[in-house]
N, C-alpha and C positions, 0 to 999 in steps of 0.2 A: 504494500500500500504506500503509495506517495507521500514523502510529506508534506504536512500544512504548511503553507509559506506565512513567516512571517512578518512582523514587523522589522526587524534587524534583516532580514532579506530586501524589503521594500528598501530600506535607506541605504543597504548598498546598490540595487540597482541604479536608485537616483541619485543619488549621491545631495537630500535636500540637507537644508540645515537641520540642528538639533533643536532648535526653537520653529521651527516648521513641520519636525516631527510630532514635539510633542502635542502642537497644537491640533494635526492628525489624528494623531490616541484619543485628544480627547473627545474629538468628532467620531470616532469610531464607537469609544465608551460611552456616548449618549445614544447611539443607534442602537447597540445593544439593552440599552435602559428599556429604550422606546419600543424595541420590536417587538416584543408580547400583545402591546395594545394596538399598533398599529400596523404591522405586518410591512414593513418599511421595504424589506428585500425578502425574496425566498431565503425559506427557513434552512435549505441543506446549504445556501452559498455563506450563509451567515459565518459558518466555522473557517471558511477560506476566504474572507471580508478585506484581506490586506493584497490578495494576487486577484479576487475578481472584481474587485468592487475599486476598490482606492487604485491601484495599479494599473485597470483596467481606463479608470478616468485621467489619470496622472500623462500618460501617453501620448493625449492629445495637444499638452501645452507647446512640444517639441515639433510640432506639426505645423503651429500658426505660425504667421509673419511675426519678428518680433515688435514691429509698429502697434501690431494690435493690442487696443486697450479696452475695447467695449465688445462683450461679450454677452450672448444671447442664449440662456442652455432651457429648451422647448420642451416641458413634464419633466420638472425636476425630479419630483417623487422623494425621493430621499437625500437627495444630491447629488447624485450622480451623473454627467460629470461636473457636474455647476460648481458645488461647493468646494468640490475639492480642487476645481480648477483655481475657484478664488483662494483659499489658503495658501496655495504654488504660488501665487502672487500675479496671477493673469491680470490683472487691471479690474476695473467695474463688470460684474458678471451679473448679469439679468436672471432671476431664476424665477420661471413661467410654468405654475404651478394650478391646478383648479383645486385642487382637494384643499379644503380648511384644516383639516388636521392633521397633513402633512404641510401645510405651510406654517402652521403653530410648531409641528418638530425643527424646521429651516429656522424659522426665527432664533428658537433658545441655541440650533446649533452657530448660528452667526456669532450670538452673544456671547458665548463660550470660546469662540477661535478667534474673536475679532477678525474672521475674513468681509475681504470687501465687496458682500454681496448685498441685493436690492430682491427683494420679493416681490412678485408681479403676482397676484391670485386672482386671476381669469383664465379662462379659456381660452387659446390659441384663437379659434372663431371671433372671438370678441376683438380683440386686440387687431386682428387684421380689419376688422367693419371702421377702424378709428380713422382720422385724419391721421397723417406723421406728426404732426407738431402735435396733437392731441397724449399720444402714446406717451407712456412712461421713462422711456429711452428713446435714444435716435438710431439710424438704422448702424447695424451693430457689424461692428466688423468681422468677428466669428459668430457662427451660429452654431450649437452643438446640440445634439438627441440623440439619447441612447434609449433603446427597445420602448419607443414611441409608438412607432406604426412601419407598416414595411413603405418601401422607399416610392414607389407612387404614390402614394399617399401624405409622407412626409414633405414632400416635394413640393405639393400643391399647397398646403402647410406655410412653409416657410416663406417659397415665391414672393408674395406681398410684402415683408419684412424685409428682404436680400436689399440694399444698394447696388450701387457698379462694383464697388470694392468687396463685397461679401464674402467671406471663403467659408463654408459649411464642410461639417465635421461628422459625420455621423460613422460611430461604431457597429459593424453590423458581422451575424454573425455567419454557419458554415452554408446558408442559403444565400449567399452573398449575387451570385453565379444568378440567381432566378431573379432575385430581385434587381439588379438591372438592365433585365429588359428596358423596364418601366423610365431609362431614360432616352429612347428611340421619340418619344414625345417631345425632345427637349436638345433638337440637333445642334445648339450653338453652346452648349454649355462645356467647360472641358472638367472630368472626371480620373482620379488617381484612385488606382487601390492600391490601398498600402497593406502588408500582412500587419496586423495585430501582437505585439508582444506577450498577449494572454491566453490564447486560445488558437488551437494549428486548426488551420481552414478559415479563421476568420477575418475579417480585416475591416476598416478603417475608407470611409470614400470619404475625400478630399476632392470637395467641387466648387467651381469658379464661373462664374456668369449665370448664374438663375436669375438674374434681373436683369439681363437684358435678352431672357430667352421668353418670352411673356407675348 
């Protein structure tokens, strides 16, 4: 049987600080408080929470331009990869959340990390009906979503939100192959798969022009 990866694994792979780390623990230590009441992540990934979950999010930071400072992460859910983007120190990170009581978990876990997150609790649907100058942020240099919705649909999703500059982030997993068909809709956009440091067969689409493929 493999073993658990963990903490002391994550900070050598990344190599964050020890004051980055700990502020991690302690977003991890509130997840595990919360999970009984709120079912925050599957209950089997929970015991492997430092390679699927934080490492899994962590991956993304290496991926954006380093200019980007506004950050969009679409069903936060638990934070992933929102929050733990922001603790890395991504810049302003939007976390675009509908559930009330997982954005009540996002709050106390802000409070606790001092990360520089903002909580949005609406519905993606809603947030796009807005004017831009209306909206909570402006259009966001990254956008990220993890196990959202499969990639047509994520797509149609985000579109309204993208700038010229937008670079979208989505982690997806060993259906990767099927699900992009679904950007033959969408001939001007350019797409990277990148393989994933988490999981063999999955990867990472890194995409560039969904606003001006509209």
């Amino acid at each position: 049987m493999p073993s658990i990866f963990t903490v002391d694994d994550f900070q050598r792979e990344t190599d964050v600080s020890r004051e980055t780390l700990e502020r991690l623990e302690a977003y991890v230590a509130l997840l595990t408080k919360w999970q009984s009441a709120l079912n925050l992540v599957g209950s089997r990934s929970l015991s492997d929470v430092w390679h699927r979950h934080v490492l899994d999010s962590a991956q993304l930071i290496e991926l954006a331009p380093a200019k980007a400072r506004t950050w969009l992460d679409v069903g936060s859910g638990a934070g992933f990869p929102g929050l733990v983007l922001a603790i890395l120190g991504a810049g302003d990170v939007f976390l675009l959340e509908k559930d009330a009581r997982k954005c009540a978990f996002l709050r106390e876990a802000i409070r606790i990390t001092g990360a520089q997150a903002h909580i949005v609790e609406h519905r993606v649907e809603i947030i796009v009906e807005m004017e831009p100058e209306e909206r909570p942020f402006s259009r966001p240099h990254v956008i990220t979503a993890r196990a959202v919705a499969p990639l047509g649909k994520l797509l149609l999703m985000v579109a309204p939100l993208c700038g010229p500059e937008t670079l979208c982030l989505f982690p997806k997993g060993q259906d990767v192959e099927h699900e992009l068909t679904a950007i033959a809709k969408y001939p001007n956009i350019d797409v990277d798969k990148l393989p994933s440091r988490t999981a063999p067969g999955a990867a990472i689409l890194r995409i560039k022009g969904l606003a001006n493929d509209k």
